[in-house]
Every structure is written in structure tokens, then in C-alpha cells.
C-alpha positions as CSV (number, residue, x, y, z in Angstrom):
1,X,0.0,0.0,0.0
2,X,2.6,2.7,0.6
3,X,3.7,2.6,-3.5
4,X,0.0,3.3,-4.1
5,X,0.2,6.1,-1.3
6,X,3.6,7.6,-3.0
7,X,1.7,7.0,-6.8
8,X,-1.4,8.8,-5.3
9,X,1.0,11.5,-3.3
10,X,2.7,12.3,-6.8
11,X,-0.4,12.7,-9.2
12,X,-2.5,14.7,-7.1
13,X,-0.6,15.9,-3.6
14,X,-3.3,19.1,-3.4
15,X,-6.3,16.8,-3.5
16,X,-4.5,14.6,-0.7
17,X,-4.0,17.6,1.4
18,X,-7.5,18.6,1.7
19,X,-8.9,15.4,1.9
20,X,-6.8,14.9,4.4
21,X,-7.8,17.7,6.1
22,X,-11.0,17.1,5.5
23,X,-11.8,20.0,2.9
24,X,-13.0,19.9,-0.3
25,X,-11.2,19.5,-3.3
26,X,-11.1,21.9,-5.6
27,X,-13.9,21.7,-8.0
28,X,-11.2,21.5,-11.4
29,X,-9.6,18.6,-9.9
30,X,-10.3,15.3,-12.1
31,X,-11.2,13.6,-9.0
32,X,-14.2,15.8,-8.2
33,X,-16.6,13.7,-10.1
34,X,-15.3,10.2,-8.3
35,X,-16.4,11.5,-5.1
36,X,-13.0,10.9,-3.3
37,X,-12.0,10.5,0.5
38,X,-9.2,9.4,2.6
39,X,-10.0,5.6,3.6
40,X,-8.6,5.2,7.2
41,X,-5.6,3.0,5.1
42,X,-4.7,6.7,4.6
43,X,-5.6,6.1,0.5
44,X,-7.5,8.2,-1.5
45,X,-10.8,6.1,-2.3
46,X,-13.9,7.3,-4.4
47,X,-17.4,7.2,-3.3
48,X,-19.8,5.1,-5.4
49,X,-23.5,4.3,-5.9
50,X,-22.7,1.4,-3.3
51,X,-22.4,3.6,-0.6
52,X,-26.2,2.6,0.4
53,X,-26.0,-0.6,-0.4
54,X,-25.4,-4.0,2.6
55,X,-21.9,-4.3,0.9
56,X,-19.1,-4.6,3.4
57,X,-17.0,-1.1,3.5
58,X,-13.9,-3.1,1.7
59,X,-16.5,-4.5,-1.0
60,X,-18.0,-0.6,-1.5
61,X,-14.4,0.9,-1.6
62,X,-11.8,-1.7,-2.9
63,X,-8.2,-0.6,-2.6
């Protein structure tokens, strides 16, 4: 997991500072629309139409 948290660190460090931070990233960012968030792996994940679903949390958000 920590090459995918370097990889993720080198495309888009400004998106993983705010969502680290728990802010909002800026609306240009080509994550926007994938409904990202820091997974308590410390990865950026994206949100999905599972999110309501009786999925487990790894099945709704795979690494």
C-alpha cells in the first residue's frame, strides 16, 4: 500500500491535502466527479452508488 500512497501523493498531492484535512477539493480537480475520500488506510478512495448498499466497506471501496 505505501507505493499506491507515493503513486497517489505524486499525481495529485493538493487533493490529498484537503482530503486529508478534511476540505473539499477543488472543484477543477479530475477527482471531483469520483467523489474521493481518505480511507482510514490513509488512500484516497472514491465514493460510489454502493455507498447505500449491505456491501461490506472493503466490497463498496476496494483498494
Amino acid at each position: 500500500m505505501r507505493t499506491i500512497k507515493l503513486v497517489q501523493l505524486g499525481y495529485f498531492p493538493n487533493d490529498v491535502n484537503k482530503l486529508s484535512k478534511g476540505k473539499q477539493i477543488h472543484k477543477g480537480s479530475t477527482l471531483t466527479v469520483l467523489n474521493p475520500f481518505i480511507h482510514n488506510n490513509g488512500l484516497i478512495q472514491i465514493g460510489s452508488e454502493l455507498a447505500s448498499s449491505n456491501l461490506t466497506e472493503n466490497q463498496k471501496h476496494p483498494t
